[in-house]
Each structure stands twice: as C-alpha cells, then as structure tokens.
N, C-alpha and C positions, 0 to 999 in steps of 0.2 A: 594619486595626485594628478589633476589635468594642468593643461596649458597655466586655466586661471590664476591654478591655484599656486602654482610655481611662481607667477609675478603677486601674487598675493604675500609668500611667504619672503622673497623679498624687501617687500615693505616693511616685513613686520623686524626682516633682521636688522634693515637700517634703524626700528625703533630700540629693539635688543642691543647695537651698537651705542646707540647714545645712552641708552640707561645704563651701561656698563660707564660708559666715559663719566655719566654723574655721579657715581658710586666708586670711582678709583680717586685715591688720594695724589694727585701729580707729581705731589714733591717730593714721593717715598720712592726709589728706584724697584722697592718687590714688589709695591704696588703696581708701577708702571710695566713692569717685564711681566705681571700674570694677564694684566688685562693685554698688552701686548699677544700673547701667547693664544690667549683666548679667540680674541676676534682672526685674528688668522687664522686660526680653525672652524671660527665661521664660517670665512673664504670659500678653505679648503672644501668644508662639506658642503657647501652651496654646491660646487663646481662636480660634488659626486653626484648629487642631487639634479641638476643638471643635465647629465649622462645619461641616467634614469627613468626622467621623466620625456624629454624632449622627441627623442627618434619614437617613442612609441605615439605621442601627440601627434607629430608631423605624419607618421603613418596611416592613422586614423582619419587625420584630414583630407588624407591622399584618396582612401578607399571610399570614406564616405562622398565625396565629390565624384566618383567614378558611377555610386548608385546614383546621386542627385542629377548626373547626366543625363542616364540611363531615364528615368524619369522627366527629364525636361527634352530630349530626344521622343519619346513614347507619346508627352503631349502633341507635338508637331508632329507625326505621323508614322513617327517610326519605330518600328519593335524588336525590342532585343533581348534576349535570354539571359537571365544567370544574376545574380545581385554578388556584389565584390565581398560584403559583412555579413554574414548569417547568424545569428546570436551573439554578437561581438567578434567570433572571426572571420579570418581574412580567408575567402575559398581558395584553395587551391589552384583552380581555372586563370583566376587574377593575379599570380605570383608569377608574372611572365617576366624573360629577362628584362623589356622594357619598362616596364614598370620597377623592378628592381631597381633597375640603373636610376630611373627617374627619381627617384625616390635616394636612392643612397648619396646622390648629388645635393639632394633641399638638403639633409640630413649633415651633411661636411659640412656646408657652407654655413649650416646655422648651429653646428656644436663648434666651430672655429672662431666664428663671430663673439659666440656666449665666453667659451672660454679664454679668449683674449681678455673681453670684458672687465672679469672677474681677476683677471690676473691684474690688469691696470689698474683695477680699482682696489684690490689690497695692497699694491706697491704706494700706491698714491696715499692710503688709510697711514701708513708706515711711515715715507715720509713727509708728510701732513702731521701727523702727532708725535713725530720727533723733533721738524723746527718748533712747533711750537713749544712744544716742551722749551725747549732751548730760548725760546723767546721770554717765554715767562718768566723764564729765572733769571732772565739776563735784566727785568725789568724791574724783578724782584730785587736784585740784590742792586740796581740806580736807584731805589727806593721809589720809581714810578706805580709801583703794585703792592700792597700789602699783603705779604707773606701768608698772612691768619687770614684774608679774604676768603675763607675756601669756594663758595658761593661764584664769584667775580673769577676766580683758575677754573672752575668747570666752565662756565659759561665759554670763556673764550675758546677751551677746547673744543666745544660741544657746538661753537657757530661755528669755529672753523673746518671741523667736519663735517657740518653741514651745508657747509658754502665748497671746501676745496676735499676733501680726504674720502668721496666716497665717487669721485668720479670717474668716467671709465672710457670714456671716447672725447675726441678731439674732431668738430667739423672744422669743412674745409675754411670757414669765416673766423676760427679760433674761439668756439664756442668749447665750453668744457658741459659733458652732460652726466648725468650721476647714473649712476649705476641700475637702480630703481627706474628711471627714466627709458636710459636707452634699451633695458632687457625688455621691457615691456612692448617697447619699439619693434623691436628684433622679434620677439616670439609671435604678434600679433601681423607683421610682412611677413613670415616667416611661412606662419602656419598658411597665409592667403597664397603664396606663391602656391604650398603645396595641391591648396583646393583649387587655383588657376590648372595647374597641369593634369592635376587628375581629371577635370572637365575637357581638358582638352584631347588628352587622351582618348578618351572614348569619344569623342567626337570624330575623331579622326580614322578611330577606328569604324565607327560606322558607314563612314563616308563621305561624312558632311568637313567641307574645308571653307562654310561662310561661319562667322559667329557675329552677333552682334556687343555692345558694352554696354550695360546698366548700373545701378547704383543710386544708393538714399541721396536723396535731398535735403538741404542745401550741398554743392560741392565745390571744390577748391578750382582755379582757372587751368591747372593742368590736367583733370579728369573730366573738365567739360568737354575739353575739345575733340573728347573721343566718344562720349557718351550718344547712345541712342544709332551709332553709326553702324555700316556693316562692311567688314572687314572680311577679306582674303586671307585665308592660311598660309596658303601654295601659292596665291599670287597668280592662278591659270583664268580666273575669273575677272577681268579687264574691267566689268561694270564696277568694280567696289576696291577704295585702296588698297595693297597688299603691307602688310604689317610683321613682324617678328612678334607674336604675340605673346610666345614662349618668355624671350628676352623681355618684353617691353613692360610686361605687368606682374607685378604691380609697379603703376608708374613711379612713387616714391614710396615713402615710409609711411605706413601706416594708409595707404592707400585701400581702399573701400569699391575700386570694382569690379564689376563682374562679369565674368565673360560666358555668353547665353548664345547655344546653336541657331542658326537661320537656314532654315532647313525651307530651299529656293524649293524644291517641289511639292511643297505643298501650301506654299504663298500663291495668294491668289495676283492677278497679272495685276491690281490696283495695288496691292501691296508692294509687290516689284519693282514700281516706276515709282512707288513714292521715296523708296528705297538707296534707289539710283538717282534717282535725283538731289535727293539729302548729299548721297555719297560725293556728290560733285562739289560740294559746298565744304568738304574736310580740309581744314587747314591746319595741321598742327602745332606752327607758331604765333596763332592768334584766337586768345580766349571770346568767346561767342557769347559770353552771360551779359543779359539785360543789367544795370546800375542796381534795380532792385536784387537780382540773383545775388550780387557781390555782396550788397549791405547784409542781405539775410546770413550766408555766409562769415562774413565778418563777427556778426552777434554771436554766430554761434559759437568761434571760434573765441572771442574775449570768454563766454559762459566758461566753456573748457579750462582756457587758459585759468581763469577767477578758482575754479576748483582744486587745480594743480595747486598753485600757491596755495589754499585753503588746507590741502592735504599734507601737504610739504612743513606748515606751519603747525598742524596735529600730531603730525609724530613727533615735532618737538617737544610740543605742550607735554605730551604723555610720556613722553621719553625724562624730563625734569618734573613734570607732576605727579606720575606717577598715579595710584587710585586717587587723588584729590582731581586729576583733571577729567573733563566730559568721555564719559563713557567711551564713546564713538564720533565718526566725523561729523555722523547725521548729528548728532546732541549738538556735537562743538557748533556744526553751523547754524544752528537753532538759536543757541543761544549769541551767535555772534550777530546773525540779523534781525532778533526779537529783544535782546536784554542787553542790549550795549554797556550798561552798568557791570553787570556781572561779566561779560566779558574783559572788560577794563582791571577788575580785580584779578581776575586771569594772569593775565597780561603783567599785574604786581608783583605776583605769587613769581613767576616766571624768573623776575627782575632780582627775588630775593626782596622787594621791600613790602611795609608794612600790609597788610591788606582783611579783608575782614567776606565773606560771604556767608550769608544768614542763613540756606539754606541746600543741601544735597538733592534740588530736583532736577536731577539733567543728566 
C-alpha cells in the first residue's frame, strides 16, 4: 500500500462507517454496543495501518528526491556519483547519519500528527453517537420522532456523523475538519516536506547553497511571492535573499513548491543579473499576481472545492444506497450534470420517499 492508497482507504472506511450506522438498529442497546465495538476497531486498525505504511512512504519520498537532485544538479553542470534507490533499495552510501536524522524527524512529526488524528476522531465518532443516541430517544419518547420511523433514526445518525463524529482537528478559526480531510492534508505536506529536504540535501551536499522556487500554475498569493526567485541557503551570497528554506516549505498545507538548484556557475552573466535583479523585487508581505492570475486561481479552487462536496455527498449516497446507488463518483457526477431527473430520484431514494428509476445505466 502507498501514500495513495492509504488516504484512499480512508475514504472508503468513512463509507464502511456510515453503511454500518445504516444497518444498526439504534434502539436495541446489542445493537448499539456491536456496532460501537466495531468501528472502533476500525480506528484502531487504521492507526496500525498507519504505522505501516507511512515511514516507508515518507522514506521513499526522501531517497527518491535525493536521485531527482542528483539529476537536476547533472543538468546545470554538475556530476555526481551513486543513485540513493537501486532497484527499489536504499544504498548503503545514502544511509548517512544525516539523512537518518532527517528523515526520522519528517517521520515523528507526521506518525504524531496522524495518530492524534485518529484518536480525535474516534473519540469524537463515540461521543457524537452517544448524544445522539440520547437525543433521539429523548425525542422519541416527547413524541417529536416516531419510534417505527427506522428510516428518519438512521438518517439523523448517519448526517450527524457526517457533519460532527468523524472529525479530527480543530483550526485556529474553529473550523472542525473530518478525518478523511485533514489525513489526506497531512500525508500530501508531509510526503513534500520529505521530497523538500531530500533535494536539499544533496544540494548542499554538492555545494550549491542558491536554489531557486517553482511550481504548477495557477498558485495561491502565498507561493507567489516566492516563486521564480533565487534564494540563499547560507545567506553568504548577499546578491539573493537568504531564507530558512528547510523550515519555510512547504509554506502551508498542501502547498505544491518546488525547490530547484541554481547552480551560479554555470549561469551565464545575462542570466545573473536578471536574476538579481528579480531578487531585489522579493517581498514576502505582498502577493505580486496580476487580477487575472487571482481569478484563474480562484476557478480553480471553487472546481476543487465543487468536487469535495460532490465526493463527501457519494459516500453518502453509497453508504445509504448501497448497490442501488452510481457505481463510482465519475457515474454519480455524470449523472448529476447530464440527467438532473434521475438524479432527483436519488436524492428520493435517499430521503426514504417514494421514487421510481426506469433504468440501471450508470
């Protein structure tokens, strides 16, 4: 199992969570204590699972960034012996204590990260589906809920674990983010720091201490203002800001750049001054993107965001439809932006009421 596939299979246990919550009867206490019993051993095995897969991931990332150096080093003019992976392992040569150290560092802070996670968000699953247990019946017996509804007692369970009981961190604005969410956050900074310092590493090691920052287009206003710049390691070279680049990148979460040698000898002297003179224009409290750069940006990030929710809405669907609902997300969005009708029926089915679909292509 890689990185992927590990925020992959999260996914699929928040859909394994809800189908369990469909299929527990709430009002039966054996009912309630197996399915209790259960998902907390989801938890649990995630969190071994976890252990597992992670340090070997973040490894991988580490070593292969050390070859992609090695090779983006070679292009600018410089030659260096030895590849870090030779048929998937790690040479010998490259198992220096620094890198050790390096590397057992990304490693803590992102199995401490994960496993906090995981603990919050089965504590939160626990008591998230004991109030409301407790709510229901309390509504059940003011006569606000009919008892026999069974339909109407999952639903409420099954949004409220979807809204509150699978979340796992707390930002600083009092943002609640789900589980599913922030791991995927976490593994994808995670794995980048490690491919940041493996490139750095052997940069350093060769003896280059310029690097410059690149990355995909469109980008957010805090990765502009570093992008295309060239940058001090050591800070001895006065012509170009000196930066913590170790600490500084990735700049936030889920941050996309990349940090690329500038290997000054063997730029040519136009390259140089163009260089330096960029470098004098660095401001790091004020974003540099033209009106258009924003907008573009912006689309891209509503596309995103439209997906999440699209996504977030599919495990639901499949989690209460079970084989009646769209195969996959691709089907489900197919049919949500080509056959509004059938989607609507969906949407019915969902609700518990009456609905009718004529036929299974999708």
């Amino acid at each position: 199992m890689n990185a992927e596939q590990l925020t992959l299979l999260i996914d699929e246990l928040k859909k394994h969570i809800v189908s369990l919550l469909h299929n527990t009867d709430h009002l039966k206490d054996k009912d309630v204590q197996k399915t209790l019993l259960t998902i907390n051993k989801i938890f649990d095995e995630l969190g071994l699972t976890v252990q597992e897969v992670l340090p070997v991931e973040l490894a991988k990332s580490y070593f292969i960034a050390i070859d992609e150096a090695t090779e983006d080093l070679q292009e600018q003019g410089i030659q260096l012996n030895g590849r870090a992976i030779v048929d998937g392992v790690v040479q010998a040569d490259f198992k220096t204590q620094a890198n050790v150290e390096a590397l057992s560092n990304i490693v803590t802070d992102t199995m401490l990260d994960m496993q906090a996670a995981i603990r919050t968000a089965k504590e939160n699953f626990n008591s998230t589906y004991m109030q409301t247990l407790e709510a229901v019946r309390s509504d059940i017996s003011k006569g606000m809920l009919d008892g026999n509804n069974r339909e109407a007692i999952i639903k409420r369970v099954s949004d409220t674990f979807l809204q509150d009981g699978f979340t796992s961190f707390k930002t600083v604005d009092g943002k609640q983010l789900p589980l599913d969410f922030y791991s995927r956050t976490v593994v994808r900074t995670k794995m980048r720091t490690a491919t940041n310092h493996g490139h750095l590493t052997r940069y350093e090691e060769a003896g280059v201490n310029l690097v410059t920052i690149t990355g995909r287009e469109p980008t957010c206003g805090v990765c502009a203002r570093y992008r295309n710049h060239v940058f001090s390691i050591d800070g001895k070279d006065k012509r170009f800001p000196h930066i913590d680049v170790y600490k500084l990148f990735p700049l936030h979460p889920n941050c996309e750049c990349r940090i690329r040698p500038f290997v000054i000898e063997y730029k040519s002297q136009s390259e140089i001054n163009k260089a330096v003179v960029k470098a004098k224009s660095f401001n790091p409290d004020i974003d540099p993107r033209a009106q258009k750069q924003k907008d573009a940006y912006k689309q891209d990030q509503d596309k995103k965001r439209i997906a999440r929710q699209e996504d977030k809405h599919y495990i639901k669907m499949k989690a209460i439809l079970g084989d009646k609902a769209p195969k996959n997300v691709g089907a489900y969005r197919n049919i949500k932006r080509n056959n509004p009708s059938k989607f609507e029926e969906f949407k019915k089915m969902m609700r518990g009421e009456p609905y009718e679909v004529k036929d299974r292509a999708y």
